[in-house]
Biopython code that builds the backbone (N, CA, C, O; Angstrom):
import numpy as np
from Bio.PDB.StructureBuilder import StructureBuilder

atoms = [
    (1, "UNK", "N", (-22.698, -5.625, -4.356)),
    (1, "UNK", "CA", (-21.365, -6.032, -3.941)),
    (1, "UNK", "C", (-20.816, -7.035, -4.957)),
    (1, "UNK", "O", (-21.473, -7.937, -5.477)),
    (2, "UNK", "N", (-19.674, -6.790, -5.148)),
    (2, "UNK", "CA", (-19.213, -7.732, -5.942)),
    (2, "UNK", "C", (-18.785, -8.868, -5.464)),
    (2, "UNK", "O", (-17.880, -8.829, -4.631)),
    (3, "UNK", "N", (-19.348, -10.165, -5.889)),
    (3, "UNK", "CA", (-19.217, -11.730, -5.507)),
    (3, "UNK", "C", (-17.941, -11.856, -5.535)),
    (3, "UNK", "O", (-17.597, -12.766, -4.781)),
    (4, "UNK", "N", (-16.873, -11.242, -6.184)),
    (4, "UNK", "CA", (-15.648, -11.866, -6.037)),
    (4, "UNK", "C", (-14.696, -11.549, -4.825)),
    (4, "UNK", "O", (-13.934, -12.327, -4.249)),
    (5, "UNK", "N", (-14.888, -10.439, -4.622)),
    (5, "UNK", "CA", (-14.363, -9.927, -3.299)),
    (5, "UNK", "C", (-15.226, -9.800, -2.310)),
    (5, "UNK", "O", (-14.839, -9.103, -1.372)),
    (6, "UNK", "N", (-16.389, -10.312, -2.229)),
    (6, "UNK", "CA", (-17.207, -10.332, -0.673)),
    (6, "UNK", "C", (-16.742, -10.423, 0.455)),
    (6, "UNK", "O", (-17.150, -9.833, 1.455)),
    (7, "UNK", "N", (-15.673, -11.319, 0.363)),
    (7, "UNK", "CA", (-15.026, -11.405, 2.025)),
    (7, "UNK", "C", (-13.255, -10.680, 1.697)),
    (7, "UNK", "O", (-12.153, -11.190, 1.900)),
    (8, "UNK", "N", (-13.661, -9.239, 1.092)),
    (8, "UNK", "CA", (-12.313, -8.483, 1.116)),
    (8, "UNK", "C", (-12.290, -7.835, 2.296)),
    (8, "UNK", "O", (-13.169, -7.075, 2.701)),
    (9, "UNK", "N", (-10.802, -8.268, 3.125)),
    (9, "UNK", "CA", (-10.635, -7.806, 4.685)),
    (9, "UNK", "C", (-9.516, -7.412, 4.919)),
    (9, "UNK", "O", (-9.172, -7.165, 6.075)),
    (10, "UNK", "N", (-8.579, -7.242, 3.725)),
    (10, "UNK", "CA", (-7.020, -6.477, 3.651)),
    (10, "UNK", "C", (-6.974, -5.827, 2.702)),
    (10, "UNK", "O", (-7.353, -6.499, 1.743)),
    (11, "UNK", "N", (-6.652, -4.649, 2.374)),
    (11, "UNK", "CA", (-5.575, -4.173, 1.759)),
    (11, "UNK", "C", (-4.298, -3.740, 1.416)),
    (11, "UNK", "O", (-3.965, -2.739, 2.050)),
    (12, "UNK", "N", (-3.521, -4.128, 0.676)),
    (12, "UNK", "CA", (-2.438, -3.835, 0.437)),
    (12, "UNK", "C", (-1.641, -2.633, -0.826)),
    (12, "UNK", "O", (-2.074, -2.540, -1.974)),
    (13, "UNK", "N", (-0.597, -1.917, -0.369)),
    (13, "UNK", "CA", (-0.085, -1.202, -1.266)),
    (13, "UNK", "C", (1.039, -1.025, -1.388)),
    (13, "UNK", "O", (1.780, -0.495, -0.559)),
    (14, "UNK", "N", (1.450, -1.624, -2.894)),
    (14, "UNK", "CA", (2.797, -1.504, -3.887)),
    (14, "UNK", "C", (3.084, 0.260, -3.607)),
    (14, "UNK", "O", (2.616, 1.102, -4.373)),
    (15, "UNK", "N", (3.871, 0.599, -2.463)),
    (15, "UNK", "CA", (3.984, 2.013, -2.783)),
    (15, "UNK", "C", (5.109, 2.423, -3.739)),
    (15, "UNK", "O", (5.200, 3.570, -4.177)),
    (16, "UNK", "N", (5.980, 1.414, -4.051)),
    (16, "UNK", "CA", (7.214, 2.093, -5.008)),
    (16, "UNK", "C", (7.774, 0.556, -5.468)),
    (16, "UNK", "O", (7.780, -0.450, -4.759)),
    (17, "UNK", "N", (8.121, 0.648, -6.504)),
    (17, "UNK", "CA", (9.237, -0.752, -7.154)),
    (17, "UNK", "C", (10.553, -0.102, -6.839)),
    (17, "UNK", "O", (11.575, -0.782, -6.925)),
    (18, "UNK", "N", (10.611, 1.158, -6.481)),
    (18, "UNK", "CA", (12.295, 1.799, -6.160)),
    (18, "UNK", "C", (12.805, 1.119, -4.639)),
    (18, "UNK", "O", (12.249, 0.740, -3.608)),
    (19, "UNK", "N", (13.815, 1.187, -5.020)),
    (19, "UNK", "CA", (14.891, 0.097, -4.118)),
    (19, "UNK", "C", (16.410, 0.324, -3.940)),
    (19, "UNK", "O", (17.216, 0.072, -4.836)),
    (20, "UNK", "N", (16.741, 0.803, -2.755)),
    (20, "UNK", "CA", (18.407, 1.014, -2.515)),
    (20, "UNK", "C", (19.172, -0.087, -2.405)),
    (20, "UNK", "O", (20.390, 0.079, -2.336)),
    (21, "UNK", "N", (18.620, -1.432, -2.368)),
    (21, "UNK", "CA", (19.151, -2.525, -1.480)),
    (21, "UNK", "C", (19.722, -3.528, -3.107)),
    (21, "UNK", "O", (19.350, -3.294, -4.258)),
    (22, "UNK", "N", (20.397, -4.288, -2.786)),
    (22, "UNK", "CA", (20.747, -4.996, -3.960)),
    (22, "UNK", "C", (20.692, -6.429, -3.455)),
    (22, "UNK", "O", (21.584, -7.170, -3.870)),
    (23, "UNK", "N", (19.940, -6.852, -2.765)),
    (23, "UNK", "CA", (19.917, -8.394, -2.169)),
    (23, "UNK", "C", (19.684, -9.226, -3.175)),
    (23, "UNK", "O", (18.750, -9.132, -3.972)),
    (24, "UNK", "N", (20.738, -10.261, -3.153)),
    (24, "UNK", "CA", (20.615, -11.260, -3.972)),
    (24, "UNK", "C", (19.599, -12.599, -3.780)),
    (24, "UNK", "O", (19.631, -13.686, -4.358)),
    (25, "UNK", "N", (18.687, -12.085, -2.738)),
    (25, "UNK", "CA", (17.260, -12.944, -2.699)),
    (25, "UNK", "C", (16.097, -12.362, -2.715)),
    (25, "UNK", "O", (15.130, -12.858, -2.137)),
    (26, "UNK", "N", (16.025, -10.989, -3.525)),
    (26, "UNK", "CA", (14.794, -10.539, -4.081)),
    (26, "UNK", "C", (14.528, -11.079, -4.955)),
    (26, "UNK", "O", (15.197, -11.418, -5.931)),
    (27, "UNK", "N", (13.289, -11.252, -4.641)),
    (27, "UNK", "CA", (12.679, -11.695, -5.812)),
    (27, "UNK", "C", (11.569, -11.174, -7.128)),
    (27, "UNK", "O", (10.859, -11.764, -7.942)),
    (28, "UNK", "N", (11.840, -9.922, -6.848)),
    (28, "UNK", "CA", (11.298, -9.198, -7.929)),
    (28, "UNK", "C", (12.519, -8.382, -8.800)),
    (28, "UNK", "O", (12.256, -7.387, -9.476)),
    (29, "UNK", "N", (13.839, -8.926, -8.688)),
    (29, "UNK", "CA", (14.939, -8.977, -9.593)),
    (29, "UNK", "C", (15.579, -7.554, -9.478)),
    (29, "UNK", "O", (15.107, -6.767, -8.658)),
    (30, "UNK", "N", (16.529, -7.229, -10.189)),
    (30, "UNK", "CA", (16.846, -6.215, -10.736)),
    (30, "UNK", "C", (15.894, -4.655, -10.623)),
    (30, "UNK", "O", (15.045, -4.336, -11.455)),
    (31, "UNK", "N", (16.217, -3.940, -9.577)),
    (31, "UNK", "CA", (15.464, -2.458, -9.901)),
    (31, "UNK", "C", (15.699, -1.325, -10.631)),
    (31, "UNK", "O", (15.166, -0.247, -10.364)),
    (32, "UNK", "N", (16.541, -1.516, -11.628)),
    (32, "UNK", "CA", (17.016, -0.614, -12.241)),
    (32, "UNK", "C", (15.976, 0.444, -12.809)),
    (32, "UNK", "O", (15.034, -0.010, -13.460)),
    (33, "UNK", "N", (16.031, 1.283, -12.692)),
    (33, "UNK", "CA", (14.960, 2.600, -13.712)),
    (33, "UNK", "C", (13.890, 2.152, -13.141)),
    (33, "UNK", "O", (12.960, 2.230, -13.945)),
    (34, "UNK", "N", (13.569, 1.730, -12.169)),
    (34, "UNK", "CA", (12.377, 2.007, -11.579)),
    (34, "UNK", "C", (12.555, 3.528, -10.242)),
    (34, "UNK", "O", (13.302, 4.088, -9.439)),
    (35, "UNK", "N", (11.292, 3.509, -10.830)),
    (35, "UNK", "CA", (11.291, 5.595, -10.055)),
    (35, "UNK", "C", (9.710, 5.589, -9.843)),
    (35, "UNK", "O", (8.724, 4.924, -10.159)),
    (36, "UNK", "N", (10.005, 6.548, -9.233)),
    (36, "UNK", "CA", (8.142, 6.766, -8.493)),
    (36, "UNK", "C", (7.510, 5.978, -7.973)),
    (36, "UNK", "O", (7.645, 4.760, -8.092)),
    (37, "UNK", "N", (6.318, 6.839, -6.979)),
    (37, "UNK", "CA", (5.659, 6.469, -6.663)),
    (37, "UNK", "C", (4.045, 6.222, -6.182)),
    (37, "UNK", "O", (4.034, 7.421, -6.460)),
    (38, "UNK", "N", (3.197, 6.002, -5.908)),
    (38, "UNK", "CA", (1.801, 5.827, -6.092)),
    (38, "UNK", "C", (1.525, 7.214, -5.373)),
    (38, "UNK", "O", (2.256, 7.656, -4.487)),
    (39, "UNK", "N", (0.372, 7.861, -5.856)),
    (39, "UNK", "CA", (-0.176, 8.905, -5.181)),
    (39, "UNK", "C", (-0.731, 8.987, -3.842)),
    (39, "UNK", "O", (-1.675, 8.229, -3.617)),
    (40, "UNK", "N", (-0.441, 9.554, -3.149)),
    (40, "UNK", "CA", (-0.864, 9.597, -1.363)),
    (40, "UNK", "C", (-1.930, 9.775, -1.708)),
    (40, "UNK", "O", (-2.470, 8.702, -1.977)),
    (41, "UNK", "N", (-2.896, 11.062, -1.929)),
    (41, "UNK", "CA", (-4.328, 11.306, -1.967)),
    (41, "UNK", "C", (-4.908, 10.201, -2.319)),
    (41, "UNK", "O", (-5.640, 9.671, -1.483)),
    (42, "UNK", "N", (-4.712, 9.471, -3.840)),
    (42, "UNK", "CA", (-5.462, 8.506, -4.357)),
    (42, "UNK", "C", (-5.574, 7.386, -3.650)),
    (42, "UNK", "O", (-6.430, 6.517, -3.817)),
    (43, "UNK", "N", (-4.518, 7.397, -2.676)),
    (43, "UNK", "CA", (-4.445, 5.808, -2.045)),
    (43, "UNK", "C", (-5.545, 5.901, -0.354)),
    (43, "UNK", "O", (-6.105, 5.083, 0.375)),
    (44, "UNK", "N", (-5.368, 7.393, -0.398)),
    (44, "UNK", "CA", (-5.947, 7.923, 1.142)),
    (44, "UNK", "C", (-7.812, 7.229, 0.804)),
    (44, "UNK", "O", (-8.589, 6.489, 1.408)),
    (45, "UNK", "N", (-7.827, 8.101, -0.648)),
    (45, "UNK", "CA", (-9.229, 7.918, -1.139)),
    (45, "UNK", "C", (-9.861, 6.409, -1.242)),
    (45, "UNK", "O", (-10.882, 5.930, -0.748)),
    (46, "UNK", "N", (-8.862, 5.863, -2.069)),
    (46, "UNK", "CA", (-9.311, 4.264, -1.936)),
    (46, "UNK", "C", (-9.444, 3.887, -0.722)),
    (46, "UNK", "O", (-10.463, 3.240, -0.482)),
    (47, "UNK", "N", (-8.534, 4.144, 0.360)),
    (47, "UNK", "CA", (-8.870, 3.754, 1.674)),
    (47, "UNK", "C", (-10.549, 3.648, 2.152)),
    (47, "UNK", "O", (-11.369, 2.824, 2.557)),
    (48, "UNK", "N", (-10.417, 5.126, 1.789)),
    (48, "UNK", "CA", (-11.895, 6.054, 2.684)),
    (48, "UNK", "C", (-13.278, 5.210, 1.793)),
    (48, "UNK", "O", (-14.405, 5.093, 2.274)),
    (49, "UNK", "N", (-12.997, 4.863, 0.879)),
    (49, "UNK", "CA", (-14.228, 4.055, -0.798)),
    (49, "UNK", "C", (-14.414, 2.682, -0.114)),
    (49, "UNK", "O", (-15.543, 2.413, 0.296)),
    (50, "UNK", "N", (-13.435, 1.806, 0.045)),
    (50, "UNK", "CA", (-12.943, 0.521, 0.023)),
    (50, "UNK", "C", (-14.085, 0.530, 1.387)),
    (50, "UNK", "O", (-15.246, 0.142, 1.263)),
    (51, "UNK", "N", (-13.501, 1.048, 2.675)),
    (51, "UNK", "CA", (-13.726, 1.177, 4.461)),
    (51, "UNK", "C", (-15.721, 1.479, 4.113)),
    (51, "UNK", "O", (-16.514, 0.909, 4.863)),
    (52, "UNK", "N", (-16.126, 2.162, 3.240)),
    (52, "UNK", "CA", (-17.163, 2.381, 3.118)),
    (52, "UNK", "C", (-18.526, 0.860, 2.824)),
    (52, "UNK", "O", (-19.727, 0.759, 3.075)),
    (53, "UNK", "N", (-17.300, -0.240, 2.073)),
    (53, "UNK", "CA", (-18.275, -1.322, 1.632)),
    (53, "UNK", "C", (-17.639, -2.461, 2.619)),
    (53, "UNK", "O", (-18.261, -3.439, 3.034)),
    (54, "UNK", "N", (-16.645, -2.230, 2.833)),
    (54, "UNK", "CA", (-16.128, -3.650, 3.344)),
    (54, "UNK", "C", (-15.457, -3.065, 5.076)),
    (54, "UNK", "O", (-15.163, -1.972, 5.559)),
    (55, "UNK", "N", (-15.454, -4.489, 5.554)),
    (55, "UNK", "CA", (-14.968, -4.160, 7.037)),
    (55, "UNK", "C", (-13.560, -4.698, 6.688)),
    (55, "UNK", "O", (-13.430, -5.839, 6.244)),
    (56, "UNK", "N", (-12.254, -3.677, 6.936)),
    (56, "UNK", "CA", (-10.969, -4.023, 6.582)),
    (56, "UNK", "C", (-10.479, -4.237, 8.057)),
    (56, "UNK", "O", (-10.653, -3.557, 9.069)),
    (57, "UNK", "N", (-9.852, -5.337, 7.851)),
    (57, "UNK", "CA", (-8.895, -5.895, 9.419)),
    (57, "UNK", "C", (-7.761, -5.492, 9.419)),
    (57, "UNK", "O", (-7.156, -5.180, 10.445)),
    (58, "UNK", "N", (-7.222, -5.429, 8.079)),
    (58, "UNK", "CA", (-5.645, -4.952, 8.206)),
    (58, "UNK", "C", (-5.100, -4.098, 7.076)),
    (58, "UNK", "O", (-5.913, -3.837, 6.189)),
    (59, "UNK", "N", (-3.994, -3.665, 6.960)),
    (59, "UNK", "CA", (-3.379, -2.847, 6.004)),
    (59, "UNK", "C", (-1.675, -2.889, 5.755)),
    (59, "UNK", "O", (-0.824, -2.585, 6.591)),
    (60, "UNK", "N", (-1.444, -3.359, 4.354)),
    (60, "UNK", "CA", (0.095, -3.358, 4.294)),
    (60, "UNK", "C", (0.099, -2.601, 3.276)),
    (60, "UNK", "O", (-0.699, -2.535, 2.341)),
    (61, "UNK", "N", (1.686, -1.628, 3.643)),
    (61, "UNK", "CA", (2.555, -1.320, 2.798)),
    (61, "UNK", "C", (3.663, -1.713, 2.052)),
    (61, "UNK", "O", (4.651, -1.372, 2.702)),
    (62, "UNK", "N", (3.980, -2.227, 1.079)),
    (62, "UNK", "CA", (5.230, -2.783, 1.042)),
    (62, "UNK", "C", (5.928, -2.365, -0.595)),
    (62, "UNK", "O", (5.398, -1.430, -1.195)),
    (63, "UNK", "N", (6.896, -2.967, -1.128)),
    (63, "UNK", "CA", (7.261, -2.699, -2.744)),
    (63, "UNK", "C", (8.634, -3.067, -2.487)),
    (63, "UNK", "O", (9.126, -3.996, -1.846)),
    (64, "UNK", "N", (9.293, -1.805, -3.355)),
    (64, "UNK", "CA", (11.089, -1.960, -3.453)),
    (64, "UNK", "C", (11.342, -1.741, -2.059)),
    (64, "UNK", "O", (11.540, -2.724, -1.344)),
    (65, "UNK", "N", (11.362, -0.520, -1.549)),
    (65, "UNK", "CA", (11.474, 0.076, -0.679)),
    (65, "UNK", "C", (10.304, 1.061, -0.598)),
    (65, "UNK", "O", (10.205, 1.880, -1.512)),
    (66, "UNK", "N", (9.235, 1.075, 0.584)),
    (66, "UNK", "CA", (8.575, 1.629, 0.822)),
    (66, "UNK", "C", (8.827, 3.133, 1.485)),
    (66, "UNK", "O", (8.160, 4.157, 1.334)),
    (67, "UNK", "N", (9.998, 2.908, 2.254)),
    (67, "UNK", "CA", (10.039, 4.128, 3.095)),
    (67, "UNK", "C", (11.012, 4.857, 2.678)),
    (67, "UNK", "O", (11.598, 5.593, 3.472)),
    (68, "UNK", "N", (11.419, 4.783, 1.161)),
    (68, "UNK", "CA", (11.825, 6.276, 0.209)),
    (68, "UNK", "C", (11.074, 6.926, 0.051)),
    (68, "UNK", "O", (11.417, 7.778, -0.768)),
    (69, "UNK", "N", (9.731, 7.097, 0.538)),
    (69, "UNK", "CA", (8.552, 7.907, 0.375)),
    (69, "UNK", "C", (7.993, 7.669, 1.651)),
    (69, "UNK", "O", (6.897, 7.112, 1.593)),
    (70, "UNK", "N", (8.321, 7.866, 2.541)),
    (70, "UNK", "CA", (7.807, 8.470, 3.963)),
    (70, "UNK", "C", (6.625, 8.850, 3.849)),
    (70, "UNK", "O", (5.696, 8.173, 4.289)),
    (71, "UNK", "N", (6.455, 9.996, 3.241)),
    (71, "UNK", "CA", (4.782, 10.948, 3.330)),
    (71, "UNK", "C", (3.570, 10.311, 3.020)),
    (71, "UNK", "O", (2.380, 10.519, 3.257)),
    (72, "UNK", "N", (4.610, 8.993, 2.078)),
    (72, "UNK", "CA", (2.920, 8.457, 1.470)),
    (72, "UNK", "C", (2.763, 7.065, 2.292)),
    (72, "UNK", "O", (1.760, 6.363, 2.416)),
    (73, "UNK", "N", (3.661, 6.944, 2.651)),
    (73, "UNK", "CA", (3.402, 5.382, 4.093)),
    (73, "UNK", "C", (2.733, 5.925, 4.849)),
    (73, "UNK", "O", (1.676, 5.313, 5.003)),
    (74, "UNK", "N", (2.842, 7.189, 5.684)),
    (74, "UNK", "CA", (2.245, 7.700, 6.688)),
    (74, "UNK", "C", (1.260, 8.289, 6.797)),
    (74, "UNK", "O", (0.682, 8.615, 7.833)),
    (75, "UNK", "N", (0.887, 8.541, 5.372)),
    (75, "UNK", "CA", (-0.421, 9.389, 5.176)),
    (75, "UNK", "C", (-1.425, 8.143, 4.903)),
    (75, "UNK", "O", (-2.552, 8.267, 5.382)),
    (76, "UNK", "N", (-1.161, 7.063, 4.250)),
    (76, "UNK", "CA", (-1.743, 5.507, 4.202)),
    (76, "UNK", "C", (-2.039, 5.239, 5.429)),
    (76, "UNK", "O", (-3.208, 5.251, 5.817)),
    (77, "UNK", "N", (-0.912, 4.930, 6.297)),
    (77, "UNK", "CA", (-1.020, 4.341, 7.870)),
    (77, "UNK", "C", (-1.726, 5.268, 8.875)),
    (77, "UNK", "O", (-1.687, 4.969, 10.068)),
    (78, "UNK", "N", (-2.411, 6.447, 8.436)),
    (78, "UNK", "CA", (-2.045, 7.568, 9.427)),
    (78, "UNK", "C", (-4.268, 7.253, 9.290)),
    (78, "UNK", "O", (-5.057, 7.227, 10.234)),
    (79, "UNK", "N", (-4.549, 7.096, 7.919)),
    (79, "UNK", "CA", (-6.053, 6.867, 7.676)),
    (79, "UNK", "C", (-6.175, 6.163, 8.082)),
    (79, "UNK", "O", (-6.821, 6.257, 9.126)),
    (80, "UNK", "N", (-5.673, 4.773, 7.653)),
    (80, "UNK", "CA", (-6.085, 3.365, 8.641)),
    (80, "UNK", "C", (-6.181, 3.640, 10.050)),
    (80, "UNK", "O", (-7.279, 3.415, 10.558)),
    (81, "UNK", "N", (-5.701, 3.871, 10.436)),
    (81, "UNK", "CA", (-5.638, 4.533, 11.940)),
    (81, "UNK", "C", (-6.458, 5.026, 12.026)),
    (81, "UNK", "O", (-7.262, 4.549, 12.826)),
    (82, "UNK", "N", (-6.823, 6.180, 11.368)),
    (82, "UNK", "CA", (-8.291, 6.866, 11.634)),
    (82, "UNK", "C", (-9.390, 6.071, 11.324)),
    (82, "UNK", "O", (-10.370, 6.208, 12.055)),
    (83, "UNK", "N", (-9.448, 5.365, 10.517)),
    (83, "UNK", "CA", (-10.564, 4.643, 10.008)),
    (83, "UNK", "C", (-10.906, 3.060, 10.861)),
    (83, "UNK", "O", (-11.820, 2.279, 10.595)),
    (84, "UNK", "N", (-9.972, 2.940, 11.810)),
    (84, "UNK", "CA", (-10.042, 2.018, 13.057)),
    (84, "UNK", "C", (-9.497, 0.260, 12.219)),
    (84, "UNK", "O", (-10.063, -0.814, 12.421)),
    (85, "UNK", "N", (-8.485, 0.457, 11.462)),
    (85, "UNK", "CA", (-7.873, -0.552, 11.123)),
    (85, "UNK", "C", (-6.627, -0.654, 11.924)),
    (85, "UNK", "O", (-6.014, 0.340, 12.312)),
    (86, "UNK", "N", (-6.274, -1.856, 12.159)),
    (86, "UNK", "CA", (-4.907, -1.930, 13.186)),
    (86, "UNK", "C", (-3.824, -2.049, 12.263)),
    (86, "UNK", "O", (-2.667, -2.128, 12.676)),
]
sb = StructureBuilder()
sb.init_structure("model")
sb.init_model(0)
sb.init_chain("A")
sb.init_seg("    ")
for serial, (resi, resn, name, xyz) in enumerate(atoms, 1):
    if name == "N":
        sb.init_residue(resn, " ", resi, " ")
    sb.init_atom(name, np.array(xyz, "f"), 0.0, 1.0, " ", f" {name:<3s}", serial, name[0])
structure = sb.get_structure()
């Protein structure tokens, strides 16, 4: 196990830097030409790798806008769920 993360008990995922919103108190600035987003499978997999060494308590999604990509929030949230994370 690696000493640096021994007591890893969250994960989190940047699913997109894309963003409809133009709020002038973001703070990750300007989204211009940002596009895409992280792979569902790969993130399902890290889930299923991660759940294998460590006991995870929780799980966030978040970025520009997360839920311009629906399939891959839900396919994230949908494992945690299976994998008995709240």
């Amino acid at each position: 196990m690696n000493e640096y993360i021994k007591n890893l008990n969250r994960i989190e995922f940047v699913v997109t830097m894309a963003c409809t919103g133009k709020c002038k108190h973001c703070s990750e600035g300007e989204h211009i030409g940002c596009t895409g987003h992280i792979d569902a499978d790969i993130a399902v997999a890290s889930i299923r790798e991660v759940c294998e060494h460590y006991k995870i308590e929780s799980l966030m999604t978040f970025g520009g806008e997360p839920l311009l990509y629906p399939e891959v929030v839900c396919a994230i949230h949908r494992t945690a769920k299976e994998l008995g994370i709240p």
